[in-house]
C-alpha positions in Angstrom: 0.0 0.0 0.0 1.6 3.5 -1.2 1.1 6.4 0.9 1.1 10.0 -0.8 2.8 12.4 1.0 1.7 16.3 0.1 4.0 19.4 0.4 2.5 22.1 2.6 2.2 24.1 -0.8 0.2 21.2 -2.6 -2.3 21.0 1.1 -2.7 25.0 0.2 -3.7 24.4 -3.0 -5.9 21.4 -2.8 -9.5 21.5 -4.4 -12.5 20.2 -2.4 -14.6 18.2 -5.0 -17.4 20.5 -6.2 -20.3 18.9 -4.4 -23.3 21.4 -4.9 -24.3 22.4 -8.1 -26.8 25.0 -9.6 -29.1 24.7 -12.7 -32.2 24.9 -14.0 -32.8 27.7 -10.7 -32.2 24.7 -8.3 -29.5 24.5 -5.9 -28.1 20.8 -5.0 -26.2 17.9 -4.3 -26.2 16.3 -7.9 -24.1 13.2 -6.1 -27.6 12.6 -3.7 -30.2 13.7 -6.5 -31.6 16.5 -4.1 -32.4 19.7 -5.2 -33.7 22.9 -4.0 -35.8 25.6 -6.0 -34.0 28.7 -5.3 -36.9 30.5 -5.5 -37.9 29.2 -2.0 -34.9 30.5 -0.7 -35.9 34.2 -0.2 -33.8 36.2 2.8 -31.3 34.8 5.6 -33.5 33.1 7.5 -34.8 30.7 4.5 -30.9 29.8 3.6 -30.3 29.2 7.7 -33.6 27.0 7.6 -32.4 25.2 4.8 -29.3 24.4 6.5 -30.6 23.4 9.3 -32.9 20.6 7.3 -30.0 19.9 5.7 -27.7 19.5 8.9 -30.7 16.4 9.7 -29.2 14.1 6.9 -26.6 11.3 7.3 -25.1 12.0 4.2 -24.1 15.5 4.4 -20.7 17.1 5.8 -19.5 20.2 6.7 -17.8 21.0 3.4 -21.0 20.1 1.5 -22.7 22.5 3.8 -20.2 25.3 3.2 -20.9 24.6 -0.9 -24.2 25.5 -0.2 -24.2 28.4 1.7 -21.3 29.7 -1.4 -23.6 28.6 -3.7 -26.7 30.1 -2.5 -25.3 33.5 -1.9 -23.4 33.6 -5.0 -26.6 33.1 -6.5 -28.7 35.9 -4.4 -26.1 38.4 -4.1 -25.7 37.8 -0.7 -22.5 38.6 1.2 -21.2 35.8 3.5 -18.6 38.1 5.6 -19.8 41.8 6.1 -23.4 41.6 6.3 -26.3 42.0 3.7 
């Protein structure tokens, strides 16, 4: 069994595997076959509810969580840092 050892630079530079994806005005997790009409997703508090649901499921991680939230406000407008 071979072990890859990473550089500290290659660790910086490392990709997460895109695990949300948005299309059709859905947001989801194309892996799982779930999807979410963005249009439901109207202020803050409908993103923080959705994340919460989401939070519920076996399947889901912290990094797919964070895809999400990127993806949503990306989509919105939204700022993540700063406020509104």
């Amino acid at each position: 069994m071979d072990i890859k050892v990473y550089t500290f630079e290659e660790m910086l530079s490392a990709e997460f595997p895109k695990l949300v994806e948005v299309r059709d005005g859905e947001v989801g997790f194309p892996g799982r076959n779930y999807w979410i009409e963005l249009k439901r997703i109207k202020g803050y508090h409908d993103l923080l509810a959705w994340v919460h649901h989401l939070a519920g499921k076996a399947w889901i991680d912290g990094e797919a969580i964070s895809q999400f939230i990127e993806a949503v406000c990306a989509q919105k407008g939204w700022k993540i840092y700063g406020g509104g």
